[in-house]
Structure formats: C-alpha cells, structure tokens
VOPAGU-2260 file (C-alpha; in pm, 1 decimal, decimal comma):
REM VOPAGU-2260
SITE   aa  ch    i         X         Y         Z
SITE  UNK   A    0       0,0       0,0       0,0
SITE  UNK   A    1      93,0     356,3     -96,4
SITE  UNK   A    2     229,1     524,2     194,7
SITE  UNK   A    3     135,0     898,6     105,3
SITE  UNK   A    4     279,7    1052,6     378,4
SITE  UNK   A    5     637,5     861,6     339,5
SITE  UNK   A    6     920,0    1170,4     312,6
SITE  UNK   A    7    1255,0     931,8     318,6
SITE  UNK   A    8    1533,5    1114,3     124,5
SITE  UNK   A    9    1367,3    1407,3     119,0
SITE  UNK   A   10    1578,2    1693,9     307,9
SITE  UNK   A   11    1394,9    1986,4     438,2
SITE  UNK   A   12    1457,9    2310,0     671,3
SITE  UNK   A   13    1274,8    2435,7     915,7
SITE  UNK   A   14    1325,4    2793,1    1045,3
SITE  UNK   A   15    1280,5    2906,2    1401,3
SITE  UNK   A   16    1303,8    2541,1    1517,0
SITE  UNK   A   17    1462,3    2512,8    1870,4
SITE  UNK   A   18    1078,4    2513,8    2079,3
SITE  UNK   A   19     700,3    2558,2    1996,3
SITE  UNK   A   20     608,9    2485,9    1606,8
SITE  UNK   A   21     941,5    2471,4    1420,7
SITE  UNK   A   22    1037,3    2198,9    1719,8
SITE  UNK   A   23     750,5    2006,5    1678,8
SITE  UNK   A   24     774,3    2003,7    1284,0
SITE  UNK   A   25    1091,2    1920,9    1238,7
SITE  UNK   A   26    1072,3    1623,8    1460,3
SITE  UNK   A   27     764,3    1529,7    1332,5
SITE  UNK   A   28     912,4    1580,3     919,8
SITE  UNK   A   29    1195,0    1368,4    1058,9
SITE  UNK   A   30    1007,7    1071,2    1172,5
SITE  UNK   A   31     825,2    1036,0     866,7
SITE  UNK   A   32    1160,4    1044,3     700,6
SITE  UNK   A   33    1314,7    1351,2     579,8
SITE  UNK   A   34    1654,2    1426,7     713,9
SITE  UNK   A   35    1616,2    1812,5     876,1
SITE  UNK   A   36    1832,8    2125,1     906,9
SITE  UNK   A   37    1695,1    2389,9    1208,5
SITE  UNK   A   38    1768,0    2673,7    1245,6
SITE  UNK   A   39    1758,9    2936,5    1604,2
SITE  UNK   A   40    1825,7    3286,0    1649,4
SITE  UNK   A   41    1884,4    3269,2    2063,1
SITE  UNK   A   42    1803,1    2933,2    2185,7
SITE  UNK   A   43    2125,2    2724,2    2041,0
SITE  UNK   A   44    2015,0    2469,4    2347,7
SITE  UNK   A   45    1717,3    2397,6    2267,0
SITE  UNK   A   46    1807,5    2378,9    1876,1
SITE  UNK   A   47    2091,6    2116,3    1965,9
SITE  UNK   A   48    1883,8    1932,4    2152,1
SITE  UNK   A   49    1591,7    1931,7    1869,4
SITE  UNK   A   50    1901,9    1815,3    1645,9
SITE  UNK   A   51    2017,6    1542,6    1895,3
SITE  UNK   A   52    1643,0    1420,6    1890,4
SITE  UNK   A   53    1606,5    1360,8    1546,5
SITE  UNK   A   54    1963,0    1196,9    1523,3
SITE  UNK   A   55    1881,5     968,4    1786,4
SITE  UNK   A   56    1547,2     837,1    1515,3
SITE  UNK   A   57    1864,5     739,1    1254,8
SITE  UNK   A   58    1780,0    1085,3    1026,0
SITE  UNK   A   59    2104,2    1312,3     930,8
SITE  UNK   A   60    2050,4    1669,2    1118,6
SITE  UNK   A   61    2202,6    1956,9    1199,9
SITE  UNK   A   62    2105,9    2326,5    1386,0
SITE  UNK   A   63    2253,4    2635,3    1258,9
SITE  UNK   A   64    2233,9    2976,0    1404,2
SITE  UNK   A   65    2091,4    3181,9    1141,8
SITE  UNK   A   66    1904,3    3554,7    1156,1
SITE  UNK   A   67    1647,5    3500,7     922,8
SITE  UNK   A   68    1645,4    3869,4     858,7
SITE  UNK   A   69    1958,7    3892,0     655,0
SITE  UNK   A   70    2001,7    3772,8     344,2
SITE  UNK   A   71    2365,2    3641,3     333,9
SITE  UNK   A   72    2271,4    3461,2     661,0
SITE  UNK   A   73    2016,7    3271,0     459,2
SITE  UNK   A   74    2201,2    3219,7     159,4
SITE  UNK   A   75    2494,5    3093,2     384,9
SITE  UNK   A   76    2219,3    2840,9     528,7
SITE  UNK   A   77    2090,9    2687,4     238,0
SITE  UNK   A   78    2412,7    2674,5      93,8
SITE  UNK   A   79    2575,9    2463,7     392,0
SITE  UNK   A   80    2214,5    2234,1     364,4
SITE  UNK   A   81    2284,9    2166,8      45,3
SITE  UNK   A   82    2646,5    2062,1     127,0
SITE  UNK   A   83    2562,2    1840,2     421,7
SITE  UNK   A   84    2226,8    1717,7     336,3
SITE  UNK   A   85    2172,2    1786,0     -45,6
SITE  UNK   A   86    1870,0    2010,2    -247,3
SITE  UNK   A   87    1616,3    2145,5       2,7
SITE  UNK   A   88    1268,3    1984,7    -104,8
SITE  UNK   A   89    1049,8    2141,3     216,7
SITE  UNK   A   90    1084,2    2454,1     359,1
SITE  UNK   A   91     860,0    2571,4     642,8
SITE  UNK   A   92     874,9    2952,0     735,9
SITE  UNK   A   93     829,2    2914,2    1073,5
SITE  UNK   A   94    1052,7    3212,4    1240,4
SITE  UNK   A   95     880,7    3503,6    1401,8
SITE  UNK   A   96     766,9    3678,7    1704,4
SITE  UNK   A   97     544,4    3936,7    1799,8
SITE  UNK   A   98     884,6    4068,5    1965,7
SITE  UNK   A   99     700,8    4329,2    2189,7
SITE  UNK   A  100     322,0    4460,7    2251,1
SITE  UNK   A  101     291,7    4802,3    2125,4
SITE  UNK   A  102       5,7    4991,5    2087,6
SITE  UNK   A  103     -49,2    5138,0    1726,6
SITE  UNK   A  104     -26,3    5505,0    1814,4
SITE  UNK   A  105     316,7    5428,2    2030,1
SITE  UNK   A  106     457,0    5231,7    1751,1
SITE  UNK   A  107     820,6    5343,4    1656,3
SITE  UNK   A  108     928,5    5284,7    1293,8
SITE  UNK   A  109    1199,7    5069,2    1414,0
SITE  UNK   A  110     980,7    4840,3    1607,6
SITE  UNK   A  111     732,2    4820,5    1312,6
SITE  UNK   A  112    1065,0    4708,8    1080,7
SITE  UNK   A  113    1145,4    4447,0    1315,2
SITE  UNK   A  114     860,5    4263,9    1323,0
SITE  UNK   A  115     747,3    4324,6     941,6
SITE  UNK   A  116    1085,0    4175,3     880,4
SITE  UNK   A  117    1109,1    3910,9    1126,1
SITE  UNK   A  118     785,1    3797,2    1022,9
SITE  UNK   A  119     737,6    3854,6     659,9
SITE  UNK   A  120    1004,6    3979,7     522,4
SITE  UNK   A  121    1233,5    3648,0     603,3
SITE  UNK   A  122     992,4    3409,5     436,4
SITE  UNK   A  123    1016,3    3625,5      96,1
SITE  UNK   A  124    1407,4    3619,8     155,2
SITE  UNK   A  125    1446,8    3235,8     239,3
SITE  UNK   A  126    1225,5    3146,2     -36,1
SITE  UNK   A  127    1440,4    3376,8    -271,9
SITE  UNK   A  128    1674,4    3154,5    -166,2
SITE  UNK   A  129    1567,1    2796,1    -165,3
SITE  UNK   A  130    1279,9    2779,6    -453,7
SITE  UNK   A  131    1511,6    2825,3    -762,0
SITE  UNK   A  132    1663,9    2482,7    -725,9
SITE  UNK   A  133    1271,3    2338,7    -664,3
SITE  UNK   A  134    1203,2    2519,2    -964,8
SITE  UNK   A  135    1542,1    2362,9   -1164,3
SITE  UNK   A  136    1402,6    1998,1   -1016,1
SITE  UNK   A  137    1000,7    2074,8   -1064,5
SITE  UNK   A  138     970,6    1944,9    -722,7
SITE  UNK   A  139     928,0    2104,0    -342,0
SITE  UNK   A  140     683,8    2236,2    -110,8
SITE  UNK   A  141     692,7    2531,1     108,1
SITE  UNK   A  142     471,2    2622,8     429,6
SITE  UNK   A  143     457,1    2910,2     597,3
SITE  UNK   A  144     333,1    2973,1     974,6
SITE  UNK   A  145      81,1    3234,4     982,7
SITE  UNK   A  146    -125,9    3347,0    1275,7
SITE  UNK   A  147    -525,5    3394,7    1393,1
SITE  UNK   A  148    -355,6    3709,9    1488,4
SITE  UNK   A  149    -376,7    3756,2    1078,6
SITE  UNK   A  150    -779,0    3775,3    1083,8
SITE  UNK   A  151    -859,4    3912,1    1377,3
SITE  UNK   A  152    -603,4    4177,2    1451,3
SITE  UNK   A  153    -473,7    3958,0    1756,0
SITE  UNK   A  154    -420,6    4102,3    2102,2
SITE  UNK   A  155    -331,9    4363,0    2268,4
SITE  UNK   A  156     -55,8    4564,8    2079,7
SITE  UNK   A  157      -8,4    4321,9    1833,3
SITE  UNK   A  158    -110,7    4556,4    1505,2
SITE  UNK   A  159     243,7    4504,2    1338,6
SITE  UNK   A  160     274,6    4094,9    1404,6
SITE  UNK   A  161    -128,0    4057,6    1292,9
SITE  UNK   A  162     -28,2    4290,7     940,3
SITE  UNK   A  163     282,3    4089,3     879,2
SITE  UNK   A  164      68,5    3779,5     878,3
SITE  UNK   A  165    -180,9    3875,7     689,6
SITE  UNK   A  166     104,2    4020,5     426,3
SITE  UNK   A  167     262,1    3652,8     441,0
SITE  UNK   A  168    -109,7    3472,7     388,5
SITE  UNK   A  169    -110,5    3760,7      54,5
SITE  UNK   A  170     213,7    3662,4     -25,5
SITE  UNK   A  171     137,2    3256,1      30,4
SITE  UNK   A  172    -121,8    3311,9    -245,0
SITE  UNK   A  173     139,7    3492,3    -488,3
SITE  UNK   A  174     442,8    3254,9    -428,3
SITE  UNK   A  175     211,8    2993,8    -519,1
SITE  UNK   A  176      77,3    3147,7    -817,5
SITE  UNK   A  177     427,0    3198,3    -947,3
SITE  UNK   A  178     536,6    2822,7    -856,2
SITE  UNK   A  179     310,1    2598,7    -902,1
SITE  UNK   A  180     330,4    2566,4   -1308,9
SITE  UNK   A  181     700,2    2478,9   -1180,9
SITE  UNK   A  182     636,7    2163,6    -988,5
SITE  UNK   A  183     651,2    2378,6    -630,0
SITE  UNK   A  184     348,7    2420,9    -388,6
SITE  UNK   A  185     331,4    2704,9    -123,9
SITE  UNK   A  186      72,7    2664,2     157,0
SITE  UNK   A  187      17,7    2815,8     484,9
SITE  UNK   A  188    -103,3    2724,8     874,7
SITE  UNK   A  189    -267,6    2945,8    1026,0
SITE  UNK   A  190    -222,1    2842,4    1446,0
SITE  UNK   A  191    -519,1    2942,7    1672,8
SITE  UNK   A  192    -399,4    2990,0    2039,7
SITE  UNK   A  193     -81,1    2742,9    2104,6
SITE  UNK   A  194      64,1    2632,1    2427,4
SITE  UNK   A  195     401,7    2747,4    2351,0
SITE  UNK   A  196     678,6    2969,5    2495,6
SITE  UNK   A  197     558,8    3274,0    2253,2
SITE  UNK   A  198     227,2    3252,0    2514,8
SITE  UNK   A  199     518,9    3221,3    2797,2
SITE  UNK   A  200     629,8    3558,3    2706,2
SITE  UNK   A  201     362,2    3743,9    2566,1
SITE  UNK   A  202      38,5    3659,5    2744,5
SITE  UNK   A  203     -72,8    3636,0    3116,5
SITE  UNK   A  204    -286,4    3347,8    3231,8
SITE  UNK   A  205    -566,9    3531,0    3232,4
SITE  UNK   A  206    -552,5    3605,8    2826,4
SITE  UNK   A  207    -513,3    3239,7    2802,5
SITE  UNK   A  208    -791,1    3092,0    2997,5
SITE  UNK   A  209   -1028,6    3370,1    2789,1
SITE  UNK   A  210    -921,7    3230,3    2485,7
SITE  UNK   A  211    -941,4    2906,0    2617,7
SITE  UNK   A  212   -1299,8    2957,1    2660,0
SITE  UNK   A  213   -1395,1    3094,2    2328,8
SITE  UNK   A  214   -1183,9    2708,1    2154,0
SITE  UNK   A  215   -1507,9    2462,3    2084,8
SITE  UNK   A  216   -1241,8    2233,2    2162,5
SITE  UNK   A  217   -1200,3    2350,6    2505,3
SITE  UNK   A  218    -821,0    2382,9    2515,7
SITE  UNK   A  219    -477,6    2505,3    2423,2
SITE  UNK   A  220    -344,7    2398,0    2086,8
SITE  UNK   A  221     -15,5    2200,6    2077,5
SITE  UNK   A  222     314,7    2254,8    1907,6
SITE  UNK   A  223     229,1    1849,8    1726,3
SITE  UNK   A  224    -136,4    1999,2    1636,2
SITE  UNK   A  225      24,7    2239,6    1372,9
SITE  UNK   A  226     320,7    1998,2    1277,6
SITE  UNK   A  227     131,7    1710,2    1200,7
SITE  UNK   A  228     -70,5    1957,5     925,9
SITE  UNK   A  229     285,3    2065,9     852,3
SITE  UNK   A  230     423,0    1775,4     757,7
SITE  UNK   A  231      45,9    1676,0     524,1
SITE  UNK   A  232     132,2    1980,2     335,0
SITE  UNK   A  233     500,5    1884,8     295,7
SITE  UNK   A  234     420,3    1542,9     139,8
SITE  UNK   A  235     252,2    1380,0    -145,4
SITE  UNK   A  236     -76,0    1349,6      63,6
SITE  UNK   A  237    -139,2    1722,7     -25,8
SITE  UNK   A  238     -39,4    1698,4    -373,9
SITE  UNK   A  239    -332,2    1933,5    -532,9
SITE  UNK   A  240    -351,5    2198,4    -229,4
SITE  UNK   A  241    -224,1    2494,7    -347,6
SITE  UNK   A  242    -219,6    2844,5    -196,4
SITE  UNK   A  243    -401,7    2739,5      84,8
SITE  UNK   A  244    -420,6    2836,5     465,2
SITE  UNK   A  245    -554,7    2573,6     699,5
SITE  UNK   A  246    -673,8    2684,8    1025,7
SITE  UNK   A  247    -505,2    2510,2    1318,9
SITE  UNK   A  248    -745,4    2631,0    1576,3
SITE  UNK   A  249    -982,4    2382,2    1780,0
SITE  UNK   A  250   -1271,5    2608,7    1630,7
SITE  UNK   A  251   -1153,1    2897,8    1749,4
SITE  UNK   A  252   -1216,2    3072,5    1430,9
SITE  UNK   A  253   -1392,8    2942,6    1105,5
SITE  UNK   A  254   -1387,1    3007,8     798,2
C-alpha cells in the first residue's frame, strides 16, 4: 500500500526550530523520514537538543544559528544544507515573534521594521533563496506559519505581528501562483492559540484561559497539532492543495 505521507530522502529546513512549532515540525518531518536542518536565532540549546532528537530516530541533522532577517545569513544556510544534506525539497517559514506589545499610536518605525521583517520579510528572503533549485528539479513544497492574529487583529498591541501575517497569507497566495506551473506548492497554517513559549512571554494566564474559553475544543493547541498539518502539506498526501491556509485552531475561528 501507498504510503502517502512517506518523506525518506527528502531533506527539508525548518526555520525558528529550537521550541514551539518549528520543534515540533521538524521532529515530526523527521520521523516520517526527511533528514532536517533547524535553524535558532537565541536558543542554540534547545536547537541542539531538537538536532540530537532527530539523530537519535537514525535521520542526518544539523542546527545552525541563522538571523532570518539577513540575506547572506540565509544564503549561507541553504548553501551549507545543500552541502551536508543535499537540495532542500520542504521549507517551512516558521521564524517570528510578535517581539514586543505596542500599541499602534506608540509604535516606533523601528519596532514596526522588526517585526514586518522578522515575520514577513524572512519568508520572501528564504524562499528567494531555496525555490530556484525546486524550480530547476520541478519538485518542493513550502509552508509558511501564519497566525489567527492575521484575521482578527490579535491582542493587545499586536497591530504590526497581525499585518505581517496577513502580508505573508497575501504573499502565500502569490508565491504559489508563481510556482506551481514549476512543480513547487506554497501553503500556509494558520495556528489558533498554542501552548508554547511565545504565550510564555507574551500573554498572562488570564488572556489564556479567555481564549481558552472561546476554543469549541475547550483547550490550548499544541506545538504536534500544527506539525502534524505541517508535515500533510510537505508530502505527497497534499499533492493538489495549493495556496491554501488551513486553520489550526480547535474552532476557534472558522472560515
């Protein structure tokens, strides 16, 4: 029987990937087969261990510290995947952070940079980056990680992270315009409310337990809840989806 979720020798990077989401997928990519390159911006423990993890399931790995904002970081990246691992076939955009909450009228111009960049700007610039040689092989997928915070504006202070992510769901739809006639799908996940360290930072239990309560599915989301959509978009199970954003939510929103 067809095993349409099978990625063995395929080789994919996952941004952001030392906790939460980019953890989660890259462990879960790994034990379906791919080998996996990570990469962190501040948490090189918890990206070694991530690496360690997947090593220990008999998959090639490696974490790289890599600031997803600038371009010869990136290029430096895929270059040293391709090296160590060989042509990238799934990328997942998975780096970002609300980085602070700032109201809209006390935004500063460089705080509005930093996130626009962190968030949207790094998926253009990886993809720049990693889709020609999908395009040369008429083969690859790419996923990018979204937000709720893209259709509803998010939380408090969270106007810059909620516009980058509903720029990257706009620019989902383009990049997969462009690549599809080429062999390459781009899709998106859209998490609801996670239980991850981005909550540890930027919400207080009580902004949890109210969003708890408006989740038909009465609880938290989990890091595995988005990767295991992750990794259906990254193989051949998803073969005709296209420009799409799947909710990751428990109900929390439909559309």
């Amino acid at each position: 029987m067809t095993n349409y979720f099978d990625l063995s020798h395929k080789v994919a990077l996952v941004t952001g990937a030392s906790s939460g989401i980019g953890a989660a997928s890259a462990k879960v990519l790994a034990e379906l087969g791919a080998d996996v390159a990570i990469t962190y911006l501040h948490n090189q423990a918890g990206a070694e261990k991530v690496r360690d993890q997947i090593i220990a399931m008999g998959r090639r790995a490696f974490a790289v510290h890599a600031d997803v904002r600038d371009a010869d970081q990136i290029t430096a990246t895929v270059s040293r995947v391709n090296q160590e691992l060989g042509p990238i076939d799934i990328l997942v955009n998975n780096a970002g952070s609300l980085v602070e909450r700032k109201k809209n009228l006390e935004m500063t111009i460089d705080l509005w940079d930093d996130v626009i960049n962190l968030n949207l700007t790094s998926a253009m610039l990886c993809l720049k980056a990693v889709a020609p040689s999908m395009v040369e092989r008429k083969s690859g997928t790419i996923i990018n990680v979204v937000s709720i915070a893209a259709h509803n504006g998010g939380g408090p202070g969270a106007g810059a992270y909620s516009a980058a992510k509903a720029g990257l769901i706009a620019l989902t739809k383009s990049q997969a315009k462009e690549l599809a006639p080429h062999g390459v799908r781009v899709n998106a996940i859209s998490p609801g409310t996670i239980d991850t360290p981005f909550h540890e930072v930027f919400s207080t239990a009580e902004m949890l337990k109210a969003a708890v309560a408006t989740i038909p599915m009465g609880r938290l989301g989990t890091p595995e809840d988005c990767a295991k959509v992750i990794a259906f978009l990254a193989s051949d199970a998803a073969g005709y989806v296209v420009g799409e954003t799947i909710e990751v939510n428990g109900g929390q929103l439909m559309r």
